[in-house]
N, C-alpha and C positions, 0 to 999 in steps of 0.2 A: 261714529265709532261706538260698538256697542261695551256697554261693559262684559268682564266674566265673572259668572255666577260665582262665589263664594259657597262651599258645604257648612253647614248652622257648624256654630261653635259647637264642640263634644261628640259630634257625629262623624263617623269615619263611612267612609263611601263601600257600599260593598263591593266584597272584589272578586262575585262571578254570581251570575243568577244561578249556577247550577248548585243546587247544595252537597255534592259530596267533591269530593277530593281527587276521587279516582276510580276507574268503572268497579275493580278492587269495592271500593267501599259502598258502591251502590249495591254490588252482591252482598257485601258485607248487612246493609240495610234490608235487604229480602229476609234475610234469613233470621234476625234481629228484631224486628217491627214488631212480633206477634208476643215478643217477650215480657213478661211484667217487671214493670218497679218497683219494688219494695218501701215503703213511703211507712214515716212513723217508726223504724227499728231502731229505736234508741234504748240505750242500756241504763235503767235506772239505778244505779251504784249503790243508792242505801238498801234495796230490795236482798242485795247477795254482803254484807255485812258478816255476814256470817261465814263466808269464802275469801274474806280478805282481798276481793276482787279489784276495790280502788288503787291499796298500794302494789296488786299486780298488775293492773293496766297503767296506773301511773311510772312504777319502775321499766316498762317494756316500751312508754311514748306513745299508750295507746287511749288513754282516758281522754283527751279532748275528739279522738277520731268517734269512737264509741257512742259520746255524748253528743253528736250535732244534732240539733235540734232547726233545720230548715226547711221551706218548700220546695217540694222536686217536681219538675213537670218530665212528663215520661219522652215526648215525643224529642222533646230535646236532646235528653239523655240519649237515645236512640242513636239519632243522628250523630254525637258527641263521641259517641264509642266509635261506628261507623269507619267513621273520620280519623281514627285515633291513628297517630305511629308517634314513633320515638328517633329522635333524631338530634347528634353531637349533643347529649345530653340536656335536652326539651325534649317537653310532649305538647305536641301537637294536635290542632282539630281544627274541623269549621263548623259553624253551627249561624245557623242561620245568614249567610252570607257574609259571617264573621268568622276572621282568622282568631285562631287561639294561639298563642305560642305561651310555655310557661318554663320556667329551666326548672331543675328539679329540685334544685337549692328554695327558692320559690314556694314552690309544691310540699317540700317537708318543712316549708315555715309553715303554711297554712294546715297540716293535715296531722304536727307532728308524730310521722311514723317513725317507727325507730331507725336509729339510723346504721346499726350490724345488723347482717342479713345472712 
């Protein structure tokens, strides 16, 4: 009797060698790939001091979005958008044979946008 393999602890199995979602999103990926990412555009807040721009981005929900400061890799990003829909309030994607699902409750914790629109 053989055993069955176990997947390593914290590794989720992916769940389609093809990376996109939908022939949809592989057009989507044609048209997108040649795009650049804008990498570095962060808003130095003490620069505009003078425009009172902290306590207007901070009163709108937009100062932590403005200020991220992390590494983007583009191809990813690419595919991420791609991939992107919105569905019974998630967004969704797949990026690297990884599902994404995120509610949007979620998403304005981490990004906090404002939340009147």
């Amino acid at each position: 009797m053989s055993k069955k393999s176990r997947p390593e602890k914290g590794k989720t199995p992916e769940s389609s060698s093809n990376p996109f979602v939908s022939q949809n999103a592989s057009h989507t990926y044609t048209l997108i790939f040649s795009k650049n990412v804008i990498s570095g555009r962060t808003v130095v807040l003490s620069d505009f001091e003078h425009l009172n721009l902290a306590n207007i981005l901070g009163s709108s929900s937009l100062k932590n979005f403005v200020t991220i400061k992390e590494p983007i890799y583009p191809e990813l990003v690419h595919y991420c958008y791609s991939n992107l829909s919105f569905q019974q309030n998630h967004i969704r994607s797949r990026v690297m044979g990884r599902d994404i699902n995120i509610s949007l409750e979620k998403f304005a914790c981490l990004l906090h946008p404002p939340v009147r629109g």
